[in-house]
N, C-alpha and C positions, 0 to 999 in steps of 0.2 A: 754639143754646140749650144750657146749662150741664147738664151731666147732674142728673138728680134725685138726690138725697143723703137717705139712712135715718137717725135717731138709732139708736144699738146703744149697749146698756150691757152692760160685761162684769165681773166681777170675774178679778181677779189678784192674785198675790204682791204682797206689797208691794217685795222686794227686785228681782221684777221688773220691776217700775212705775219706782224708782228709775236701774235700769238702762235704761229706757226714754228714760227724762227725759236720762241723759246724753247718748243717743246723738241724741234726734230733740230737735223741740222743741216739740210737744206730742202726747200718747198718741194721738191721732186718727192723725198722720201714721205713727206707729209700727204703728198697726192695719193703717192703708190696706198700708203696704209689707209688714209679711209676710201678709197676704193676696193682694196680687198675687204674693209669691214663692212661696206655695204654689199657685195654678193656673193661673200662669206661669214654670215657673221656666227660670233662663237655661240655654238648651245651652252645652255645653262638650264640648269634642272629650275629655278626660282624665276626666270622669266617663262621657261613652259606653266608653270602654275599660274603667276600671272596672268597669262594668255589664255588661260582654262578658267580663271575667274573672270575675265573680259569675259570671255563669251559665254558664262553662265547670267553674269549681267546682261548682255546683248538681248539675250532668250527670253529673262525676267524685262528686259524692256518692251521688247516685240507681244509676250504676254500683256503685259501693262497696256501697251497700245491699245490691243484689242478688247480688253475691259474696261477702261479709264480713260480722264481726259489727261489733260499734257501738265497739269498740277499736279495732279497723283501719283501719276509719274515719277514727277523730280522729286515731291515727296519719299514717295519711295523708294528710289534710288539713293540719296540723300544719308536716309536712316541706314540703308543697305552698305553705303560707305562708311559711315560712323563707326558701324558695328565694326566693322572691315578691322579698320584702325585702331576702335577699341580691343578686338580681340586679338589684333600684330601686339599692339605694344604690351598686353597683360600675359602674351605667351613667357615662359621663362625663358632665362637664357643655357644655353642646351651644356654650357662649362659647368655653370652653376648647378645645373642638375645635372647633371654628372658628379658635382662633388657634393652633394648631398646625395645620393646614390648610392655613393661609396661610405660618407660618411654610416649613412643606415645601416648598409651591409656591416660594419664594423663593431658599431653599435650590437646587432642581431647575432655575429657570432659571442662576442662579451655578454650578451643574456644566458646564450648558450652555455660559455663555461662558468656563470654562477649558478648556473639552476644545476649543474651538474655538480658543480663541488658542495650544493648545499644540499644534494642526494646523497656525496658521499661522507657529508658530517649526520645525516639523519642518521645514514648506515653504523658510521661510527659511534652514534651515542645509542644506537639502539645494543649494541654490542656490550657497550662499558654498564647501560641499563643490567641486561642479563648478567653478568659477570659481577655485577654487585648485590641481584638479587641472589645469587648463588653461593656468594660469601656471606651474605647475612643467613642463611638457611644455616651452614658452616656455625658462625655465630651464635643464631639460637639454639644448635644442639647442643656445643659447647655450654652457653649458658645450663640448660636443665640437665649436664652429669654434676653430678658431687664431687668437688674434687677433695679429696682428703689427702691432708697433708702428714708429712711425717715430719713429728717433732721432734727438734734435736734435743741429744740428751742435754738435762738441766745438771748445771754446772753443781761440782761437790763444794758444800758449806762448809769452808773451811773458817775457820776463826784466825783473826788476824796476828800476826806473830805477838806482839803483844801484850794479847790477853794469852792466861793461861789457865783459867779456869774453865 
């Protein structure tokens, strides 16, 4: 069964009313919804923190109170706000680090695989090192045997057809 429904008559602004009309599309539906958003209204995790820095100010004022006059106060509350807003707007933006994040991470494996191919070029010239030390060892024996050669025989002198003496 359909809830029971009240007639309510209210008077308002008229630039209210207007504004109403653009956003809903008729004032009843506009009534119903900010009523439900005033005694339901939506959690949000950034208005809890909000709500948790109000009342860590609250606290810092009540402190203040009771050390201070009503100058020192606003002074310090004041700075307290600055900071506030100096340190919202110098936070990063949380895409942007995320893609510097990632970018790093990408970076960090690519160190990885040069440090590793430039262990597997040490490895390799440590190798071709040996292997040429070994052939010159090969080398220098070779140098200090005597090689003797065998000479061919020397051709018979003949004298050219010719002569005939």
């Amino acid at each position: 069964m359909p809830a029971e429904k009240v007639p309510v008559a209210a008077r308002i602004p008229k630039d209210l009313y207007t504004r109403c009309l653009q956003d809903f599309d008729n004032i009843t539906a506009a009534i119903n919804t900010a009523l439900e958003f005033y005694y339901n209204p939506p959690v949000n995790n950034r208005l809890q923190n909000e709500n948790e820095r109000l009342q860590n100010v609250n606290d810092c004022i009540h402190d203040v109170n009771a050390n201070s006059s009503l100058e020192e106060n606003i002074k310090t509350l004041t700075l307290e706000i600055s900071r506030l807003k100096e340190s919202l707007s110098n936070s990063p933006d949380p895409v942007e680090l995320a893609e510097v994040r990632a970018h790093f991470e990408g970076l960090q494996r690519l160190t990885e695989e040069k440090d590793k191919r430039i262990k597997d070029l040490i490895q390799e010239v440590e190798d071709k090192r040996k292997e040429v030390e070994r052939l010159d060892m090969f080398a220098h024996y070779f140098k200090s045997v005597e090689v003797k050669q065998i000479e061919a025989p020397a051709a018979e002198k003949k004298k050219p057809f010719w002569k005939f003496w």
